[in-house]
C-alpha distance (Angstrom), angle and dihedral (degrees) to the residues before:
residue distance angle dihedral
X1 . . .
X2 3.93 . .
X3 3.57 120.7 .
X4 4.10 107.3 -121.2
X5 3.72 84.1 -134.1
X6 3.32 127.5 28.5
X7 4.23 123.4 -165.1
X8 3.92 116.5 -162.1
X9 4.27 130.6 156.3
X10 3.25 135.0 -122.1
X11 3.75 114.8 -170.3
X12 3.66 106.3 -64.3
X13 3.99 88.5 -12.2
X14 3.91 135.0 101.2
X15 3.28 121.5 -146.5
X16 3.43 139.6 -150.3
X17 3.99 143.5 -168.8
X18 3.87 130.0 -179.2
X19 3.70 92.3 -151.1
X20 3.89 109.2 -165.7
X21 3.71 98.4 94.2
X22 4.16 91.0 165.5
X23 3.80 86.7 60.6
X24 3.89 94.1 42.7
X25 3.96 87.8 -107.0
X26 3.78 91.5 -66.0
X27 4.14 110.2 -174.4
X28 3.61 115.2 -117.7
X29 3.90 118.2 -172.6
X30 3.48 91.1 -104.1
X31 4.11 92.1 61.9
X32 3.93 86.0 43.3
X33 3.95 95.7 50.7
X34 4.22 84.2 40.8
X35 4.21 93.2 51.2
X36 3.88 91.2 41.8
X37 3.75 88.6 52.9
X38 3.69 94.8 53.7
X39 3.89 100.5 45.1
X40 3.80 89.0 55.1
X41 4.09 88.4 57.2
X42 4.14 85.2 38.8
X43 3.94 91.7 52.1
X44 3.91 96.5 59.7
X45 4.08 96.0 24.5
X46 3.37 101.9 101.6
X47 3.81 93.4 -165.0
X48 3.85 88.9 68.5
X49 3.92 108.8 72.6
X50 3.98 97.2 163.7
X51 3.62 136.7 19.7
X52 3.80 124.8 -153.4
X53 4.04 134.0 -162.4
X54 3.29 134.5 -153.7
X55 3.89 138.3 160.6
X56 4.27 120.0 -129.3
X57 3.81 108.2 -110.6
X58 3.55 140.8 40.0
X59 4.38 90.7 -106.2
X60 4.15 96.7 62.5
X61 3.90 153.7 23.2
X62 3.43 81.1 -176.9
X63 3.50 137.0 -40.5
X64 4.43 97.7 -160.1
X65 3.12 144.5 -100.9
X66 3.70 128.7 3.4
X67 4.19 85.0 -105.2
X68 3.58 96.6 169.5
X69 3.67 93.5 54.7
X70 3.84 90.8 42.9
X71 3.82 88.6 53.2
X72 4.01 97.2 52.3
X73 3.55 94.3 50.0
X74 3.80 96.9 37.9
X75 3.99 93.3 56.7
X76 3.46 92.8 49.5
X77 4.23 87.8 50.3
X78 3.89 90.4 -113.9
X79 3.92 117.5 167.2
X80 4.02 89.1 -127.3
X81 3.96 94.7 85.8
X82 4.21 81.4 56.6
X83 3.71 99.6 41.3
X84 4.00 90.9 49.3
X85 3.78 99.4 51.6
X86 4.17 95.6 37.6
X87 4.10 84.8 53.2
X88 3.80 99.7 37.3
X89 4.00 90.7 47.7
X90 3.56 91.7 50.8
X91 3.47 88.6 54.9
X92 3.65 93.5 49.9
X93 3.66 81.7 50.9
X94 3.87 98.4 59.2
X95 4.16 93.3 38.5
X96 3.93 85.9 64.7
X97 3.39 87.6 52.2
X98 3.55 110.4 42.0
X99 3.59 122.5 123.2
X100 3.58 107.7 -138.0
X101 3.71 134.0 51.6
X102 3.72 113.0 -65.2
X103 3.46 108.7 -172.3
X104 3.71 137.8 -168.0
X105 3.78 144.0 -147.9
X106 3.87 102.8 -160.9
X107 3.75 99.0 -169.7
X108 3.80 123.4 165.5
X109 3.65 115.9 -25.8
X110 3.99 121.3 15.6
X111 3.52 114.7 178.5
X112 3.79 139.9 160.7
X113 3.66 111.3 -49.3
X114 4.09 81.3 24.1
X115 3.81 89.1 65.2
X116 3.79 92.8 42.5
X117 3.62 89.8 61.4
X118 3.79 91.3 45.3
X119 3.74 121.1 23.9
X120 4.19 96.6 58.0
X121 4.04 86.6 58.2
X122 4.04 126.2 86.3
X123 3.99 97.2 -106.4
X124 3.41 130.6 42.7
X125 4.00 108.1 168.4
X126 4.35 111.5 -176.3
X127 3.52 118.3 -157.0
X128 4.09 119.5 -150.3
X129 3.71 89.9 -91.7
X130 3.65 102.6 54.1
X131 3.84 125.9 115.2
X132 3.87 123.8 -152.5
X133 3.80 121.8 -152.0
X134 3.84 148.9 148.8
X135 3.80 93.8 176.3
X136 3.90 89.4 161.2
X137 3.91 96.9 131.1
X138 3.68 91.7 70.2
X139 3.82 95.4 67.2
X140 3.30 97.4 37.7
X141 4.06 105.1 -93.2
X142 3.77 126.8 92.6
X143 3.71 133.4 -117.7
X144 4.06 99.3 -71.4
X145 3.93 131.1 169.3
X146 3.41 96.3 82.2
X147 3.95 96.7 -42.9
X148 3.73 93.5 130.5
X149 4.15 78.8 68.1
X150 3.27 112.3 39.2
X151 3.97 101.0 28.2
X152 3.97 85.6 54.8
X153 3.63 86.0 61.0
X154 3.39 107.4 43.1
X155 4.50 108.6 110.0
X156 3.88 111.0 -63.6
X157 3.49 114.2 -40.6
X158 3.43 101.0 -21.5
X159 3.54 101.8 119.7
X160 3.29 88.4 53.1
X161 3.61 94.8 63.1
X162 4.04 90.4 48.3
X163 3.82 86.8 49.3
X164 3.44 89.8 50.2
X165 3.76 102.4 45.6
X166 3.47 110.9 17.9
X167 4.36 83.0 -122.8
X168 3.80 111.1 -168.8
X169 4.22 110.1 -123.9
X170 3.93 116.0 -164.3
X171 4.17 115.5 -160.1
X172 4.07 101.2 -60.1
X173 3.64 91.1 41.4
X174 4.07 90.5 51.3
X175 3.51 90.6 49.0
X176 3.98 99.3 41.7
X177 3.94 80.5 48.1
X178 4.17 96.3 55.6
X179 3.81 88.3 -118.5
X180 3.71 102.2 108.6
X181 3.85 114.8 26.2
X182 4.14 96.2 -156.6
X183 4.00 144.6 8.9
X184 3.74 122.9 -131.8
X185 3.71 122.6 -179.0
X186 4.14 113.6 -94.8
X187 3.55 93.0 -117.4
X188 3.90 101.1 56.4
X189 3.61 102.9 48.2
X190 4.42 82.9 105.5
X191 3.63 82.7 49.8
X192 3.77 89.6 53.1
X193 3.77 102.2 47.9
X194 3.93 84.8 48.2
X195 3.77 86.2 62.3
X196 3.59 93.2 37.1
X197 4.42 87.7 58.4
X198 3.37 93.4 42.6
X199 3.86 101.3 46.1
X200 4.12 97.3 82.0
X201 3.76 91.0 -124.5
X202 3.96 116.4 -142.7
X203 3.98 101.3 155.8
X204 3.78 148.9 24.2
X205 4.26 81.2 -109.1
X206 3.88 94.8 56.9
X207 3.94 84.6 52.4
X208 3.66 91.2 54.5
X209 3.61 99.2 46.4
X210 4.05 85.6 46.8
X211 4.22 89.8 55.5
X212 4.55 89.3 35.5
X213 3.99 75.3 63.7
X214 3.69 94.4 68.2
X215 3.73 98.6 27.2
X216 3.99 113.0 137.2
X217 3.98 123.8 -175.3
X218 3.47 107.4 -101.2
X219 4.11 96.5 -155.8
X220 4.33 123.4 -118.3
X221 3.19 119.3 -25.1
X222 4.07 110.6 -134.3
X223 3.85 88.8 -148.5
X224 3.65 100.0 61.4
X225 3.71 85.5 43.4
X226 4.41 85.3 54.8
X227 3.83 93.8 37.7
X228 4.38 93.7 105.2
X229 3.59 85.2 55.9
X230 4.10 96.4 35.7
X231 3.38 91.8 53.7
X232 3.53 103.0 43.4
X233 4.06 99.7 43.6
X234 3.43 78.6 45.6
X235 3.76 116.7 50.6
X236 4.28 90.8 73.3
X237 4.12 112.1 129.5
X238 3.41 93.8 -121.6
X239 3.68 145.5 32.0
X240 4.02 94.2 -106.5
X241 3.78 83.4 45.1
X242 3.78 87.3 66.6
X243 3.52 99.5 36.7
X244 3.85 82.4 53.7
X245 3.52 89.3 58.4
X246 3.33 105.1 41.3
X247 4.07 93.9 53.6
X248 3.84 86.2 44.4
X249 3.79 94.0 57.3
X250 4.06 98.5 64.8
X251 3.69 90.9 -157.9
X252 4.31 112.0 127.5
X253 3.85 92.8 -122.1
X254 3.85 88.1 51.6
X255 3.60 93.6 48.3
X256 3.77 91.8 49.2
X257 3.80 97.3 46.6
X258 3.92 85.4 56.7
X259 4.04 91.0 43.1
X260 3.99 89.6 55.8
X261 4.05 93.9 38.3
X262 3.99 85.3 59.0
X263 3.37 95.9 51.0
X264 3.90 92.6 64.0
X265 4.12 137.4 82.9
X266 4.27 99.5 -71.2
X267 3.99 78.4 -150.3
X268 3.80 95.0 48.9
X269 4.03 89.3 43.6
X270 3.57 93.0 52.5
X271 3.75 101.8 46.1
X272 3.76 90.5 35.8
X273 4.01 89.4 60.2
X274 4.18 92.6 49.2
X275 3.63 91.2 44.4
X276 4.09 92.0 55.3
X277 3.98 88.5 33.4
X278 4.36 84.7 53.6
X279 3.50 100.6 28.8
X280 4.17 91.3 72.2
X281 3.33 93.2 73.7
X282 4.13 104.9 42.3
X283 3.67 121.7 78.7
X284 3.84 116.8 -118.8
X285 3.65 99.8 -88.5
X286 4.33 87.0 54.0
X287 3.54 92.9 51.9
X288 3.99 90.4 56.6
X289 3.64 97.5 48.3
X290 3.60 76.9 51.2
X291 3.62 102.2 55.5
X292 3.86 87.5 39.0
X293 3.73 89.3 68.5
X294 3.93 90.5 48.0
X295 3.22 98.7 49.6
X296 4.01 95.8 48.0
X297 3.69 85.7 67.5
X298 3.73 98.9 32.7
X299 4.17 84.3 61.8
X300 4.01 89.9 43.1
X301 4.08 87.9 51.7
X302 3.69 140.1 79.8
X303 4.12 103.3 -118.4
X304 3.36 101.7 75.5
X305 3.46 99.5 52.5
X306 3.45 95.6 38.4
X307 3.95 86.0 52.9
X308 3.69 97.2 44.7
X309 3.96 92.6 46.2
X310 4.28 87.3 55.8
X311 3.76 95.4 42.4
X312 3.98 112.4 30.2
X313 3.93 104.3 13.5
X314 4.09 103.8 33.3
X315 3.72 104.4 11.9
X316 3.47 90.9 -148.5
X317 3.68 88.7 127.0
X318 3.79 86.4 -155.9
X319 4.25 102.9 112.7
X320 3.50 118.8 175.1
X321 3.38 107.9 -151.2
X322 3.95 131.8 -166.9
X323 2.51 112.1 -103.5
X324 3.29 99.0 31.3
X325 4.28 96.3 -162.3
X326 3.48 141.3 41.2
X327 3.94 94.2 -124.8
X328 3.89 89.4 63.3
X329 3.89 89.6 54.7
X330 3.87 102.1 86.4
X331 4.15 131.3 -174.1
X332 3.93 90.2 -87.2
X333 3.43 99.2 54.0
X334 3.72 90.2 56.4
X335 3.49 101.1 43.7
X336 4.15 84.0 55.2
X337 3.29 89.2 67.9
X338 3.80 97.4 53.2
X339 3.85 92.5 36.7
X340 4.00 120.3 111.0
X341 3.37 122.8 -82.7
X342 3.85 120.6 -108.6
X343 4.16 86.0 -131.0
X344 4.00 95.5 44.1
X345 3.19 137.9 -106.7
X346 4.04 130.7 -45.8
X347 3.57 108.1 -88.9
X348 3.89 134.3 -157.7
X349 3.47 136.9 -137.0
């Protein structure tokens, strides 16, 4: 039987492969607890002077989560839900932090957990397939893994918008939104790691030059091209403000945007926007402890189940969720989700 992730070495390189290609590389806690493992050797091995992901397959990096699994033992009040997002956090944690190069190949589908594994470290190289997402509001979550961090500083209010929505972004849109830092061609990304073994890596600078190598145009990006009206539909202090603003404007994007936003969790929409609006000014570690806190009460609740069952389990893509508006979501119930945890804070190694 496969490993679902596999470690190897190549020269002075570390390599790793989410290997469940039939579930589009989805993490399970297992692969989190495995990964975490290995960085801690790879951070004081002084043998190891990059490290490199990759997901198995030509569909993935990594498409999340394990939700299916997270669902089951949720709904029948299981400990896994708690276990898997204490560990995988952590991890996102010590990626951020890690001192050496950790570079990734974002090929095909990156989603949630995907981008936890990815975004917080130094590299992030897209190919032409790959497809960015945090489309956690429509099941009733909110764009975690560090996306209080990074989507806070992604250009103007753009990471708003992908909190918001859960938009899709091809290559130029990842790089005009900060989440992938080059494009390389699909069919190189072998050649690249090659390069990357063979380049006697000393700094985070020889890495780049290595990847600047193999760097191919990856044409317009649509989203600069939208940013005036992004930014301004946008930049509202709420998340009636924007929906205000975006059925006010009478333009077809506009009208869209709003159509998609009220299709999601009202919960998850609201604390999704004051975890991006907070998240810009907390370093990495504060914006886990953060999302800790949410997601205690997000795997107590009712949305995420309820958005999980529609989308991934039914497909009915019909969730009722409670409650079922934004005007019955008041201050309180917000701050709840932000409030300190009876059992502490997450803590870090």
């Amino acid at each position: 039987m496969d490993q679902e992730i596999e470690f190897g070495r190549k020269g002075g390189l570390a390599t790793v492969l989410l290997n469940r290609p039939k579930a589009l590389n989805a993490l399970t806690h297992e692969m989190c607890v495995e990964l975490h493992a290995r960085l801690k050797q790879w951070r004081s091995d002084d043998s190891v002077r990059a490290v490199v992901v990759q997901g198995a397959g030509d569909r993935a990096f990594c498409a999340g989560g394990d939700i299916r699994k997270l669902y089951d033992e949720g709904r029948a009040g299981g400990q896994y839900p708690y276990d898997f997002y204490h560990d995988e956090y952590r991890l996102n944690v010590d990626i951020h932090y890690f001192p050496k190069p950790w570079i990734s190949l974002l090929d095909g589908i990156v989603m949630g957990g995907g981008c936890g594994v990815s975004i917080p470290g130094s590299h992030r190289v897209a190919t032409e397939r790959v497809t960015f997402a945090m489309p956690e509001t429509g099941i009733g979550l909110f764009p975690d893994v560090g996306g209080s961090f990074f989507l806070s500083r992604s250009p103007g209010r753009v990471g708003t918008w992908l909190a918001l929505t859960g938009a899709r972004l091809k290559a130029a849109d990842s790089l005009h939104a900060g989440v992938a830092d080059a494009c390389i061609a699909s069919e190189r990304q072998d050649e690249l790691i090659d390069a990357l073994a063979g380049a006697g890596i000393a700094s985070h600078d020889d890495a780049t030059d290595v990847i600047a190598g193999f760097a191919s145009e990856p044409g317009e990006s649509d989203l600069a091209a939208r940013r005036g009206d992004l930014d301004r539909l946008f930049a509202g202090d709420s998340v009636e403000e924007i929906l205000e603003a975006l059925d006010a404007d009478g333009g077809e994007w506009a009208a869209k945007q709003a159509s998609i936003m009220r299709t999601k969790s009202p919960t998850s929409l609201k604390i999704a926007f004051r975890q991006v609006r907070d998240g810009g000014s907390r370093d990495f570690r504060e914006c886990m402890k953060m999302e800790w806190r949410m997601v205690n009460r997000v795997i107590a609740g009712h949305d995420f189940y309820e958005g999980t069952r529609a989308t991934v389990i039914d497909k009915d893509q019909s969730p009722a969720w409670q409650p079922a508006t934004l005007s019955e979501i008041d201050a309180a119930t917000v701050e709840g989700y932000f409030a300190p945890l009876p059992d502490g804070d997450l803590t870090f190694d």
